[in-house]
C-alpha positions as CSV (number, residue, x, y, z in Angstrom):
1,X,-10.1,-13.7,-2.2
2,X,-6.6,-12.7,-0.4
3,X,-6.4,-9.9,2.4
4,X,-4.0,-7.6,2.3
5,X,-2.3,-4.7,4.4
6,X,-1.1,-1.6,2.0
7,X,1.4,-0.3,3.6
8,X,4.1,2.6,2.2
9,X,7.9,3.4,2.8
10,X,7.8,7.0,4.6
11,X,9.3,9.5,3.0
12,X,9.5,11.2,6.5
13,X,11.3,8.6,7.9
14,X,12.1,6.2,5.9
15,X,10.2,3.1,8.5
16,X,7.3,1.1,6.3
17,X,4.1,2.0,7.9
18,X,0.6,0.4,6.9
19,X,-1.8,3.1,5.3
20,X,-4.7,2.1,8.0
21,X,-6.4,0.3,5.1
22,X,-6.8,-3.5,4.2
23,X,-8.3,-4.4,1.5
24,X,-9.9,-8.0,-0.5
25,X,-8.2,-8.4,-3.9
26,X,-9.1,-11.4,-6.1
27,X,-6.0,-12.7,-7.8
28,X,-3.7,-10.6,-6.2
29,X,0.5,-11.2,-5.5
30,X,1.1,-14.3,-3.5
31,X,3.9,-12.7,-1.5
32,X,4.9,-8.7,-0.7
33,X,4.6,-6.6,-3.9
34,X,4.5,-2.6,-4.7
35,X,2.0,-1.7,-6.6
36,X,4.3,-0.8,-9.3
37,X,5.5,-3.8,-10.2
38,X,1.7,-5.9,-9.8
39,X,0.1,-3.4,-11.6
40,X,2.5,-2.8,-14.0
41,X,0.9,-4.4,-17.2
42,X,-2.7,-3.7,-16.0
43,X,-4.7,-1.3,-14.3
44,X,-4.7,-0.6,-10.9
45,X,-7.8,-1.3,-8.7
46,X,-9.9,1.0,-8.0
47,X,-9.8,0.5,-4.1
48,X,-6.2,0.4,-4.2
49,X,-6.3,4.0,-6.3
50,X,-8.7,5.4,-3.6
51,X,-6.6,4.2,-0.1
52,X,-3.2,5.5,-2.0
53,X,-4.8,9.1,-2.9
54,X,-5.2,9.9,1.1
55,X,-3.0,10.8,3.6
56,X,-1.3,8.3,6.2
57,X,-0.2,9.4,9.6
58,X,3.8,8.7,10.5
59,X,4.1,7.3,13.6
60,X,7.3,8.2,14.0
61,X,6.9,12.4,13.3
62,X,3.3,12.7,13.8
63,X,2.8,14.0,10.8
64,X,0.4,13.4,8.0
65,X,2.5,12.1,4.6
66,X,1.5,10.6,1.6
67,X,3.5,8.7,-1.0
68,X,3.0,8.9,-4.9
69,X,6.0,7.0,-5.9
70,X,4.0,3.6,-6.5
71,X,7.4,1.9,-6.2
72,X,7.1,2.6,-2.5
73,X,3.3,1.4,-1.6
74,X,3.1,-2.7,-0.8
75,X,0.7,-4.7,-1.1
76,X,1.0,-7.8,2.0
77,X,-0.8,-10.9,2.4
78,X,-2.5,-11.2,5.6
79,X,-3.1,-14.7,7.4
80,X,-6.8,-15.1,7.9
């Protein structure tokens, strides 16, 4: 299993910032994806759903954002 950081372009101000979550993922994309376009012909995990449902805090306004647009949410590969 691959790690990976989900992070989300900010609506707020426009900077990608990680969505405090990292998650396992069997199979997952071997390089930076959005979930859009991994997911695209099957269905999105269900730990993926649950981190992209909550809030994430912008760093750069303080405040508290979320993004629906699943276009703008990335899945990263972390080095172990």
């Amino acid at each position: 299993m691959t790690k990976y950081s989900v992070r989300f372009r900010c609506d707020e101000c426009s900077q990608v910032h990680t969505m405090g979550h990292d998650i396992f993922l069997e199979n997952g994309p071997a390089s930076k994806a959005t979930i859009g376009d991994f997911f695209s012909d099957k269905e999105i995990d269900p730990q993926v759903m649950k981190i992209i449902r909550n809030k994430a805090l912008c760093p750069d306004t303080g405040n508290l954002t979320s993004q629906q647009d699943i276009q703008k949410i990335f899945l990263t590969p972390l080095d172990d």
